[in-house]
C-alpha positions as CSV (number, residue, x, y, z in Angstrom):
1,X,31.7,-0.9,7.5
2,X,30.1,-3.2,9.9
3,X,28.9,-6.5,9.4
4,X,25.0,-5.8,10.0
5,X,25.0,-2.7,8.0
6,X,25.3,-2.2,4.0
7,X,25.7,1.2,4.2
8,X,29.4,3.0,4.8
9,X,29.3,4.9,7.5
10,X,30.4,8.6,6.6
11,X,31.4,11.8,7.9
12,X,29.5,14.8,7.7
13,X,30.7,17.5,4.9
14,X,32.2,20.5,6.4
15,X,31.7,22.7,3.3
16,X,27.9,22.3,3.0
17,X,26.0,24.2,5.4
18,X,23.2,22.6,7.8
19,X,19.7,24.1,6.5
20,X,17.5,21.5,7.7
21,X,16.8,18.4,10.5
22,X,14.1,16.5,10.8
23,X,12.4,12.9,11.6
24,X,10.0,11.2,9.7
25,X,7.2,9.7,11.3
26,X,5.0,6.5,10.8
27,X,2.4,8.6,8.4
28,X,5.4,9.3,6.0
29,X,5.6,5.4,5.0
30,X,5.6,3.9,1.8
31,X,3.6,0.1,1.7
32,X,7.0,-1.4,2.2
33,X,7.8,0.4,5.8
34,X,10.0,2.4,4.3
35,X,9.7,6.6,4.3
36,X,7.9,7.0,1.3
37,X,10.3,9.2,-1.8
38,X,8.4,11.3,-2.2
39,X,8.0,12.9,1.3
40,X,12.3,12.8,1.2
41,X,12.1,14.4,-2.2
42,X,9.5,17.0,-0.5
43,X,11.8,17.9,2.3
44,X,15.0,18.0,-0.2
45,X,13.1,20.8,-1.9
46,X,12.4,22.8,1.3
47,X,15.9,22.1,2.2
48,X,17.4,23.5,-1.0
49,X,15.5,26.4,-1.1
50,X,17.1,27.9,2.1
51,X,20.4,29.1,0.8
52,X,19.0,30.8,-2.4
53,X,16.5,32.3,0.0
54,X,19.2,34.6,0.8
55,X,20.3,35.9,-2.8
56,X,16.5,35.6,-4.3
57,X,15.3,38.4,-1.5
58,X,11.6,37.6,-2.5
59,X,9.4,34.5,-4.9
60,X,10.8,32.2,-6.3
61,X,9.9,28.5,-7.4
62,X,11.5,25.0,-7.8
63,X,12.1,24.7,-11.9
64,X,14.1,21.6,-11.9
65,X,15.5,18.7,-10.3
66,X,18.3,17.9,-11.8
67,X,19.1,15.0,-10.1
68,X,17.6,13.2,-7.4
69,X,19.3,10.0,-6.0
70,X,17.9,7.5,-3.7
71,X,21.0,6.1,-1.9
72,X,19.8,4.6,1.1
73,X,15.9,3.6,2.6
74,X,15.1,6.0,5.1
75,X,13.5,4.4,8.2
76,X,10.7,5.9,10.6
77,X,12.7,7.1,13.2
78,X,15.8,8.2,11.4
79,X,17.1,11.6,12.3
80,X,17.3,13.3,8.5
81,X,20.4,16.1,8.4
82,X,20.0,18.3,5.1
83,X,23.0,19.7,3.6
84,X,23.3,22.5,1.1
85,X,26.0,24.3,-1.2
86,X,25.4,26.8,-3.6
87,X,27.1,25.7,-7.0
88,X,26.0,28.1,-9.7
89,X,24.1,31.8,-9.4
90,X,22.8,33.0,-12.8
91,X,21.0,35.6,-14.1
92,X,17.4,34.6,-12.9
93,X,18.5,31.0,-11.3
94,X,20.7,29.4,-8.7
95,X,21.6,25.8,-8.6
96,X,21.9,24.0,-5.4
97,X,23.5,20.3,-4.3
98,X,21.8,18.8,-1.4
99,X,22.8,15.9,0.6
100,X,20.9,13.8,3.1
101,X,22.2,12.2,5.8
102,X,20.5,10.0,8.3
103,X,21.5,9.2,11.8
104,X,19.9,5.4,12.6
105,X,17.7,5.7,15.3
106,X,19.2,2.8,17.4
107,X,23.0,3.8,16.5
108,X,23.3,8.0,16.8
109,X,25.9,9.5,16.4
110,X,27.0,7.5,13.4
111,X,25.8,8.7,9.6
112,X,25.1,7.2,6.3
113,X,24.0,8.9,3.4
114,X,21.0,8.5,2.2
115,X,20.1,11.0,-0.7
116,X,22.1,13.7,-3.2
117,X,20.3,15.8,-5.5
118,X,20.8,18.6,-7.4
119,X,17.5,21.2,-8.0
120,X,17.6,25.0,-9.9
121,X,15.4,27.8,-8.2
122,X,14.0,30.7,-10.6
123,X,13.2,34.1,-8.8
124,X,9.8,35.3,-9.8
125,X,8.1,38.3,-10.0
126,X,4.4,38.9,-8.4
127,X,3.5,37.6,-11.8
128,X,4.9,34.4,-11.3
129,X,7.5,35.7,-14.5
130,X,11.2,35.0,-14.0
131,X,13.8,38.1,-12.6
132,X,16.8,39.2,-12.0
133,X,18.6,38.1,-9.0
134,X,20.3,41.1,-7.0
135,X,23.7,41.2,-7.4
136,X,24.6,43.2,-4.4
């Protein structure tokens, strides 16, 4: 850890898969100059919803957030990496762990983490009505 930084500098997981980069801009800010949560819990959700994408084949909507920790401030100019694992399919649902990473604008190449949460995806029906996720 250096000492002008609070925050370890990390590693990127290896058994998460990359579903989403992306920088936030000077619109995103909070009144304290910071990204604003709820922009970073906006793009967690769009980043979770990748992987279950794939088993869902067709609607489905956010149902919870499980968890949803703030880490790190996120700073204009960060470059955001998304991770995502699968870590429970059910009947209707699949749960998914996301991690957020941010690469400092004036120090790339080197990571901190930033955000973990946890969110459940239900697939719907053209009625909006949970259903069965394919099991092939």
């Amino acid at each position: 850890m250096s000492s002008h930084s609070s925050a370890a500098v990390v590693t990127l997981p290896t058994d998460q898969e990359l579903v989403l980069k992306v920088i936030p801009m000077p619109a995103d800010c909070n009144a304290n100059g910071d990204i604003f949560g709820g922009w970073v819990m906006a793009q967690v959700d769009l980043a979770g919803a990748v992987l279950p994408a794939r088993y869902v084949r067709g609607r489905m909507a956010t149902v919870a957030v499980n968890e949803f920790i703030f880490k790190q401030a996120v700073k204009v100019g960060d470059i955001l990496s998304f991770f995502a694992k699968v870590n429970r399919i059910g009947n209707t649902s699949i749960s998914v762990d996301v991690e957020v990473y941010a690469e400092r604008f004036s120090r790339q190449g080197q990571y901190i983490k930033v955000t973990q949460a946890t969110l459940t995806y239900v697939a719907i029906d053209d009625q909006g009505k949970p259903r069965p996720i394919p099991k092939d």
